[in-house]
N, C-alpha and C positions, 0 to 999 in steps of 0.2 A: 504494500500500500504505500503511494507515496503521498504526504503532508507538504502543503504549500503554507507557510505564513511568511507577508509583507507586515515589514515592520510600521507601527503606528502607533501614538503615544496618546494618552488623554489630556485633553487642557491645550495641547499647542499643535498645531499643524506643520505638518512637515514638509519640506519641498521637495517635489516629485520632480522626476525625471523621465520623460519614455523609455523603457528597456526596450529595446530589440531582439532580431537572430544574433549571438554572437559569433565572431567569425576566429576564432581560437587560431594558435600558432601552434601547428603538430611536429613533431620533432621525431623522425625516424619510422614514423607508420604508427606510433605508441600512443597508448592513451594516458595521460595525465590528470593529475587533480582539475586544472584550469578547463581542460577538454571536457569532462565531466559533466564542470558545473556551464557549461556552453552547449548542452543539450537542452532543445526546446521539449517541453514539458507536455504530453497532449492530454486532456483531462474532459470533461462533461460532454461526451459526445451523443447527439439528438438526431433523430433522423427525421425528415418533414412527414406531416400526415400524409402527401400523398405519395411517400417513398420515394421521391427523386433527386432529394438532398438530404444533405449531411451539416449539421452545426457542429461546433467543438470548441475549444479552449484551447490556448498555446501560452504556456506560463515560460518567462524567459529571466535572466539571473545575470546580475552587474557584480562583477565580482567585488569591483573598485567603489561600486555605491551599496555593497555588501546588502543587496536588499533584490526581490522579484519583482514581476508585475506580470498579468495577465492578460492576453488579447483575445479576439473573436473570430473566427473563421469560419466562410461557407463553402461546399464544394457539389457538385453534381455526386451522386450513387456511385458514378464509376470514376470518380476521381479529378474529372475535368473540372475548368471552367472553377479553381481554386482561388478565394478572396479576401482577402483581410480585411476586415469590416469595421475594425477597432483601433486606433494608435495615437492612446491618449498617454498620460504622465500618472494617470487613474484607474483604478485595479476595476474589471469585470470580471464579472464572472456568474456562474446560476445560467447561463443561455439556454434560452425555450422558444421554439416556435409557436406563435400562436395558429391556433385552428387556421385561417386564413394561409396558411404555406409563405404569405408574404412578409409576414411583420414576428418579431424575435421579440421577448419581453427577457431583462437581464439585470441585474443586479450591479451596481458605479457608486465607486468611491468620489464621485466628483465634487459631492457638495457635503464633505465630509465623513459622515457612517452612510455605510451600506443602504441605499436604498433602491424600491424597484421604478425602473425604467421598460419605454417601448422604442424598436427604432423597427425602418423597413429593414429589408434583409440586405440591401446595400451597402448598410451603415447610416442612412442618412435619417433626418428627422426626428432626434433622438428628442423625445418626449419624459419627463417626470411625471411618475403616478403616484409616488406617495414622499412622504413628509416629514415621517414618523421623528418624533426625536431620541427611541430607541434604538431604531434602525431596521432593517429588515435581514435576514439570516438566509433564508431560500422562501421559494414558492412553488403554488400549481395554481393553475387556474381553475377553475370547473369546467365539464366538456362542452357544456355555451357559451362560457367565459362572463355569465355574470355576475358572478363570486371569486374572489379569491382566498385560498387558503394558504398562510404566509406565518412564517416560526418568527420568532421575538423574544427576546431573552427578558425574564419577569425579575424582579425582587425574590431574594431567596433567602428567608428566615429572617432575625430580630439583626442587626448591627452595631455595634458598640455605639454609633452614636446616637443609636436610636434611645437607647438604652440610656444614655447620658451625654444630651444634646448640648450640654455645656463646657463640651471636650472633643471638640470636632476636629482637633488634629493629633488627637490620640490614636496610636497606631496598633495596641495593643488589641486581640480578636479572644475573647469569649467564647469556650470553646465549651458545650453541655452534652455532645452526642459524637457516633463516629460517621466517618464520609465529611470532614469538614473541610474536606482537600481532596482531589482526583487528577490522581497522572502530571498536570502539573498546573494547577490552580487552586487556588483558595475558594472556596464554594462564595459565592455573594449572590450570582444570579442562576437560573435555569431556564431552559427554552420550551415555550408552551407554541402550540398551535394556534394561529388564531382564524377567523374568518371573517371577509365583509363582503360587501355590496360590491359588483364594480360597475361603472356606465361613465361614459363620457371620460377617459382617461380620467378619473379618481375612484377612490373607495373609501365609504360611508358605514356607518355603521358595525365598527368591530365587535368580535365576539370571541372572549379569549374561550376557546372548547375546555380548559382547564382551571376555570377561573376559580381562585381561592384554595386553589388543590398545591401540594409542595413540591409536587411531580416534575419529571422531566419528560419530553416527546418533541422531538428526538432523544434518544437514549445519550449520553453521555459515554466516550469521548468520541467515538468513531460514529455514532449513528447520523444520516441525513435524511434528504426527502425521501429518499425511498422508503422510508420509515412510514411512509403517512403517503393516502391514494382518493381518490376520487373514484364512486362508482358510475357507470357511464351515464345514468339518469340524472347525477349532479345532486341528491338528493341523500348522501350517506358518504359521510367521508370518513375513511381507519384509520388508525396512527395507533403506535405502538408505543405502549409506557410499560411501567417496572412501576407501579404504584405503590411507593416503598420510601422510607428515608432513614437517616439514622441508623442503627447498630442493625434494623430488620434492613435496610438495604443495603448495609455491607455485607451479609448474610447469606444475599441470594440471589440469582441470575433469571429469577423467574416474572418472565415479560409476559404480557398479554395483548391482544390486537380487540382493539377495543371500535366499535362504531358507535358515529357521534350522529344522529339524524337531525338533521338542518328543522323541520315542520316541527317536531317537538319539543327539539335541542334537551334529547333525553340520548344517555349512552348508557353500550349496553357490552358486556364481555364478551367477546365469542369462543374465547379459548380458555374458558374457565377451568381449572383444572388439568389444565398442561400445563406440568411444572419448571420445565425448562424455558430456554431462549423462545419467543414467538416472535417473530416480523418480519419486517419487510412485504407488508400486504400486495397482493396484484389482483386488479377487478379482471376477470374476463369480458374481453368486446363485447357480448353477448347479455354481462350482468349477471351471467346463471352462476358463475363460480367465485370463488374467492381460493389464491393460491398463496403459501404464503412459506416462508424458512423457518423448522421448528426442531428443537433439542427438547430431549425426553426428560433430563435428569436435572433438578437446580441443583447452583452450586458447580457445574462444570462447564465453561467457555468452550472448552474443544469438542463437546459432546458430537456426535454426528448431525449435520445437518439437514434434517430431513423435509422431503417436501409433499408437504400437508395439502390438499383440495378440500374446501366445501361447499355445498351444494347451498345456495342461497334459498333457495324455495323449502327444502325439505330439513337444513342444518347440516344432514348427515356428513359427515368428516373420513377423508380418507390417506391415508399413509401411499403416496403414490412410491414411495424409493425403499417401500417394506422390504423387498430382495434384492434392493442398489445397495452395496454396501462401501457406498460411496456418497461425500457430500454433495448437494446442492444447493448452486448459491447463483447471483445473478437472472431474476427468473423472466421470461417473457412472455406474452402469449404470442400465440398463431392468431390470425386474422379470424380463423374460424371457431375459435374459445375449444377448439378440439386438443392441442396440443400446446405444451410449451417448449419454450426454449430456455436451456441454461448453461452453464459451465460447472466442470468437475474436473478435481484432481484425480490420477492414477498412476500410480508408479512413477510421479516428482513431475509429471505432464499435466497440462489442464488446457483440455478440449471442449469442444460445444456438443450436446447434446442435445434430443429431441426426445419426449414422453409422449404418449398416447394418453390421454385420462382413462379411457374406457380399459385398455389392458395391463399397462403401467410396464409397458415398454420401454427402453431405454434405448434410442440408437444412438450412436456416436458416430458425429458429421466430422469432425474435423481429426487431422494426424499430424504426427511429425514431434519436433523436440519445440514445446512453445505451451507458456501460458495466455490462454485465454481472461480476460475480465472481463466482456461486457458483451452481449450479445442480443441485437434486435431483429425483427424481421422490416424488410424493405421492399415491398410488393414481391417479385419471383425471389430476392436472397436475400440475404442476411447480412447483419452492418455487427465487425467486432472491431474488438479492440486488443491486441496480445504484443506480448515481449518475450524474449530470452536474453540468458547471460550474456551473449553476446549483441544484444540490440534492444533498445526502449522502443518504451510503447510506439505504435503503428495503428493505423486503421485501416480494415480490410473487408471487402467483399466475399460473402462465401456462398457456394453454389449447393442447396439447401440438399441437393442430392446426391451432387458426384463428392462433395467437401472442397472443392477445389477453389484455391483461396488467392485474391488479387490484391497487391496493395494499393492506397488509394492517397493517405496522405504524405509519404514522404518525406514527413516532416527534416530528420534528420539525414538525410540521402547523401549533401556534401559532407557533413563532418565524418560519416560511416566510411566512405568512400576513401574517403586518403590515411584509414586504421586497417591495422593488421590487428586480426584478433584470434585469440588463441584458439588453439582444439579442443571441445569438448566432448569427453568422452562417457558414456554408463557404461560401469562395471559394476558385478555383481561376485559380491563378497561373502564367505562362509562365516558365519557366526562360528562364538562359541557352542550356541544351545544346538549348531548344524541349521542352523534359519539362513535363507539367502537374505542378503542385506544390497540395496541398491545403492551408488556411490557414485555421484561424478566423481571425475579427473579432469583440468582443466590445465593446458598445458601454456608456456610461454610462447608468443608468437615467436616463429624460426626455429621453433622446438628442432634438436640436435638430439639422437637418441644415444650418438655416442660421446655426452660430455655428462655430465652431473649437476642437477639444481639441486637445491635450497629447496624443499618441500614445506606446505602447510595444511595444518589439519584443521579442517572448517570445524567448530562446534555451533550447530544452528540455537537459536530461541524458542522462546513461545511458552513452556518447551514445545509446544503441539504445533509447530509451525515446519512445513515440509522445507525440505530442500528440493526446490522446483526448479522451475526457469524462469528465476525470478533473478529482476534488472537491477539493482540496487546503485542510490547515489554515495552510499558510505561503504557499505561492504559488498565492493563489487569485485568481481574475481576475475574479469579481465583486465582490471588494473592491478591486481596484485600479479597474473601474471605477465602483465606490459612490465615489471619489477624484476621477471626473471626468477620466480616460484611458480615451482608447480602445487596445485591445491586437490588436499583429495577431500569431498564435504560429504559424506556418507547420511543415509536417510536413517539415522537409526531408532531403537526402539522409541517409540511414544509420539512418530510422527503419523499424519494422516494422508492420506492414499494408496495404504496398503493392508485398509483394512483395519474395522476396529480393535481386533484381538492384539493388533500389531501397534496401535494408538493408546489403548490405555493400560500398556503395562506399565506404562514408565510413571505411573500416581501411583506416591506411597512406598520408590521404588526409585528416589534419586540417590547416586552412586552403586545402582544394581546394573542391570543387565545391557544397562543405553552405554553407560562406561565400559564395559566391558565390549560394546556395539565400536567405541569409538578406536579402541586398541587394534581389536581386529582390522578394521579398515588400514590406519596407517602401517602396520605389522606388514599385512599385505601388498602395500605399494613399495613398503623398502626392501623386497624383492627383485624390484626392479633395479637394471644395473645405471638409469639416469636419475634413479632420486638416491639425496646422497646422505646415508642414513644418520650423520655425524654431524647435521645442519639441518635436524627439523624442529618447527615452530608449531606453536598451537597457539589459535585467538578466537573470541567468540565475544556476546554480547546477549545478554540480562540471560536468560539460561545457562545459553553460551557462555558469560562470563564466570556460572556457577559453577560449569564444567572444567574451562579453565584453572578455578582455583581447587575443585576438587582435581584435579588432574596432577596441578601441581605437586600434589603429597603422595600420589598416587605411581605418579608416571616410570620409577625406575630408571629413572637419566634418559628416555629417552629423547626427550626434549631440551633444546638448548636457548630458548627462548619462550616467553609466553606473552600473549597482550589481552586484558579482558577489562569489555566495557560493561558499563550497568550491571554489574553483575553479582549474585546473592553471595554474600563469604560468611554469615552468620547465620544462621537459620533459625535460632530461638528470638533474636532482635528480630531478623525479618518478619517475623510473625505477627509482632507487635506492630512494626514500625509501617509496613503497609496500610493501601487504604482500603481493598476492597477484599475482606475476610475469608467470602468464598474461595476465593484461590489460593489460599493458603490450607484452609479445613479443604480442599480437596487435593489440593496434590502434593500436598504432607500429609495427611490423615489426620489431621486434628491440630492441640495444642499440644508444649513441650510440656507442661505440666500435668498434662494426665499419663500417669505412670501405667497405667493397664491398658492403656491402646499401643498396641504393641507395632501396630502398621506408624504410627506417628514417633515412635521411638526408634523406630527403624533409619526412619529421614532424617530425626535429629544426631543421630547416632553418626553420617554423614557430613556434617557441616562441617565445610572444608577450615573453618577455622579451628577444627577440633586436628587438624592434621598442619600445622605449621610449622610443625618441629623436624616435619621430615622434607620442608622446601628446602630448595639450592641451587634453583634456578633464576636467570635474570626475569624480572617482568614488569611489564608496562600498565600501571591501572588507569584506565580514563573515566569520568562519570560526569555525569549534569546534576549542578545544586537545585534545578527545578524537577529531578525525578523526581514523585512522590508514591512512585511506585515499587522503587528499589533505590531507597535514601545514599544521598552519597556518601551517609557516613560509612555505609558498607564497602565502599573503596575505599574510602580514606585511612578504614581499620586495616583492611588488607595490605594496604602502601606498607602503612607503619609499621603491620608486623614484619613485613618482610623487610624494612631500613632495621629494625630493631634487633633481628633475626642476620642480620650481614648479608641479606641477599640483593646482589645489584637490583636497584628499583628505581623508577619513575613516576611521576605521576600529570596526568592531565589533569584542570579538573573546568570545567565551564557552570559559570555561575549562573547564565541568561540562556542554558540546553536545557533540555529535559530529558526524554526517553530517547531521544533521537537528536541530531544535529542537524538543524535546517537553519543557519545561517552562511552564507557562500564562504565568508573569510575565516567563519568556524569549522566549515568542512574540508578547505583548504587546509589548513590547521591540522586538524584531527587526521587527516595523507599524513602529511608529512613524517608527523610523529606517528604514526604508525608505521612508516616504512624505513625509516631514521631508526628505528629501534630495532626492527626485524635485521636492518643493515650491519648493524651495528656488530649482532652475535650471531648471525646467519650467511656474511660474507666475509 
């Protein structure tokens, strides 16, 4: 998933500048940090009602004004007739066609927060529809367009100076419950749904659907519009909440897809009693159905994805992926509410498929080594979106029957072009238990089989987070090996696309059988007479990083360097020190202080800071002071122990990151010292 945030301050306005395509300096066919961050961004892509156009988003990155901006672009189905409809100094973003195929309604930073705009599709005419002085977040229209429903972030709970309005530059936060902090913000406000009138470019009459309620809808941190739909009578609109706050919604991951009816403005649950994830609603063309993404189990985030149908006339609810044993995510319908369309991962690939409602077939349209995100229908084909390690996102044409896939935007075509990028290979590795384990290998461009590299051993996140063919701006692995490493990132236990047996062993089960998953793999490749077994490095982040330091007690010298970002080193603080409990009571088994859960003393029993006596290796900790998901003190303790301990150590630390690094001159940054330090003990 990639995170765009343009920097923007409260109280003073900043001076904008147009970002553009940048045009990077390549050096030897190799890709670089600077190259990296000169990747156009492609994001929100819409396809026109009457299928013969394409909208999208191209988010572009100044390295030297260390900040984004987003533009607008139209194109024909097949590609042609490509336009940039946008090129302000002011972020867009949110692009939707309206019903009419001719006019775009869009979201412009121009006259300071976020508000919704109209233009033609040209670009020209650009019209203000709303005013707000909160601002607008996304939108839909309704399918006549005489309402709109538009998220707005509310007031959220008592504030200090509510509380004592005589101390209005007191900084200090009153804290009585948990969740008073997520990922990396201080709770103050949340985003409600709202609805009004629209006619005559304005809207009249708001209606917060959640008014007085402490809720969130969209879900907090990743959830968007998709969260919330419109049924095609314009008379019933879903949106999915977690009806929960406080210590009960640290607790637990159980959403519901909730309809709000416009004539009585009475809601009503549909998914009462599914205790997992529910959302991301989709109405059928037709109306008769409602389809939607749902997890069985609360309490687990990686649960499988399943995807649910119900019959709007009759209620009755169907498990359509009962023998896919495979997620579903991204859902569409067919034109004829008979079938959808979506993407799934398999064996570190993610392809589009097609379902049957009535038989709950599964075909799979598309092939090859590539993630799939986004997938619509567009009269006779289909409009996606996919990437692999070696190339960002793309938008593509697909032939609904033969799979046969055209590309259509380009976006990055000159900077691809003049990069060499390395070989990547799947291999398939014997476990300890004798399980096949699937592994890329990603080789240095001009790979030489008879010289020797510098090897590294990926340890992925999540943890339930696959090793796919996925593009990344921070740990991407054709820049490590544009670096001259070869990388071997194995899918091991407790990922998903091979299967749930295969996904949730690893709950309850950290430093079991995934560590033992991870040995195998590199064991394996220093077999080979080009990786040189006396110069291998292991890095990873917030899992990854946990792997890392448990590795580090663990590993038998065979590493000579380590780097681990975000990454858990305590496990009884983490417990405490997190924000959302569920993911700790499920993939620890509980707390450290109950003695008799023996699966929870298992995980404690692991915490790699229980093993520091036995590091001796050099390593590099980096964290963000805004995680609040994996506190930096958990690096910082790590650092320390290992200055404290004699072992060569470094540390990053960024005070203004959080889970991730999305500033250009912070990810520049964040290379360097990552490859400065690999360099350092690995050449």
């Amino acid at each position: 998933m990639s995170i765009v945030v343009v920097a923007a301050s409260c109280g003073s306005k900043i001076e904008a500048s147009i970002i553009g395509k940048q045009q990077p300096k390549i050096t030897n066919g190799t890709i670089s940090p600077e190259v990296l961050w000169s990747f156009g961004r492609i994001g929100g892509t819409q396809v026109s009602p009457d299928g013969k156009k394409v909208l999208y988003s191209v988010s572009y990155y100044s390295i030297s004004e260390n900040k984004g901006n987003s533009e607008i672009f139209v194109m024909n189905a097949d590609g042609s007739d490509k336009k940039q409809i946008t090129k302000t100094a002011t972020r867009e973003a949110a692009a939707k066609w309206m019903k009419d195929g001719q006019h775009i309604a869009f979201l412009s930073s121009e006259k300071d927060n976020m508000q919704l705009w109209i233009m033609k599709e040209d670009g020209s005419d650009r019209t203000q529809i709303t005013t707000r002085a909160d601002g607008v977040n996304d939108f839909i229209f309704s399918p006549d367009e005489t309402k709109l429903l538009f998220v707005a972030d509310v007031k959220y709970g008592q504030l200090t100076v509510d509380k004592y309005p005589d101390l209005p530059k007191a900084s200090g936060v009153i804290v009585t419950d948990l969740m008073y902090k997520h990922w990396d913000e201080w709770i103050k406000t949340v985003p409600h749904p709202f609805v009004a009138d629209y006619k005559d470019n304005k809207i009249e009459n708001e209606i917060d659907i959640l008014n007085g309620e402490p809720f969130e809808s969209p879900m907090k941190p990743f959830g968007g519009i998709e969260q919330l739909a419109w049924s095609p009578d314009g008379k019933t609109i879903a949106y999915t909440c977690r009806k929960k706050t406080g210590k009960e919604y640290a607790l637990s991951t159980n959403s519901d897809i909730y309809f709000y009816h416009l004539d009585s403005k009475k809601t009503e649950n549909k998914t009462l009693g599914m205790m997992g994830y529910d959302q991301n609603p989709v109405f059928s063309p037709d109306g008769k159905w409602l389809a939607w993404e749902s997890m069985e189990h609360d309490g687990f985030e990686s649960d499988k994805s399943r995807l649910f149908v119900m019959n709007l006339v009759t209620g009755d609810k169907k498990d359509v992926s009962a023998n896919f044993d495979q997620n579903s995510n991204a859902l569409s319908w067919s034109a004829n509410s008979k079938s959808l369309f979506l993407v799934s991962c398999w064996h570190a690939v993610t392809q589009v498929y097609r379902v049957d409602i009535a038989d709950s077939k599964f075909v799979q349209i598309t092939k090859g080594v590539q993630d799939y995100t986004y997938v619509a229908p567009a009269k006779d084909k289909l409009i996606g979106v996919k990437h692999s390690m070696s190339k960002p996102d793309e938008i593509y044409s697909i032939d609904p029957k033969s799979g046969k896939e055209t590309e259509l935007s380009f976006e990055n075509k000159d900077i691809l072009a003049q990069l060499e990028m390395g070989k990547v290979e799947e291999r398939w590795i014997t476990t300890t238990d004798n399980k096949q384990m699937q592994t890329w290998v990603i080789y240095p461009p001009h790979f030489d089989k008879n010289k020797k590299y510098p090897t590294l051993l990926y340890c992925e996140g999540g943890p339930q987070s696959t090793v796919s063919q996925f593009w990344s701006y921070r740990w991407n692995f054709q820049m490590m090996a544009a670096n001259g490493y070869i990388i071997v990132a194995p899918n091991r236990r407790g990922l998903p696309g091979f299967g749930m047996e295969w996904l949730k062993q690893i709950s309850g089960d950290y430093g079991g059988q995934n560590m033992k998953d991870y040995f195998s793999a590199i064991d394996e490749l220093t077999k080979e007479p080009y990786v040189d077994k006396d110069k291998l490095g292991c890095v990873g982040a917030s899992y990854g990083g946990y792997s890392v330091y448990w590795l580090a007690g663990h590993h038998e010298k065979r590493f000579k360097a380590f780097i681990a970002h975000d990454g858990m080193f305590n496990l009884p603080q983490q417990y405490l020190e997190t924000e959302e409990m569920w993911f700790v009571n499920w993939d620890l088994g509980g707390s450290y202080w109950d003695k008799a859960n023996a699966i929870a003393q298992r995980s404690y029993a692991n915490s790699p800071h229980l093993f520091v006596d036995k590091w001796d290796t050099p390593i590099l900790v980096i964290h963000g002071e805004k995680d609040y998901r994996i506190l930096a003190s958990q690096g910082m303790a790590a650092f320390n122990a290992a200055i404290m301990r004699g072992v060569p150590a470094e540390m990053l630390i960024f005070p203004d990151e959080n889970h991730w690094v999305l500033q250009p001159q912070n990810g520049i940054l964040w290379q360097r010292t990552f490859f400065s330090w690999l360099d350092k003990w690995l050449k």
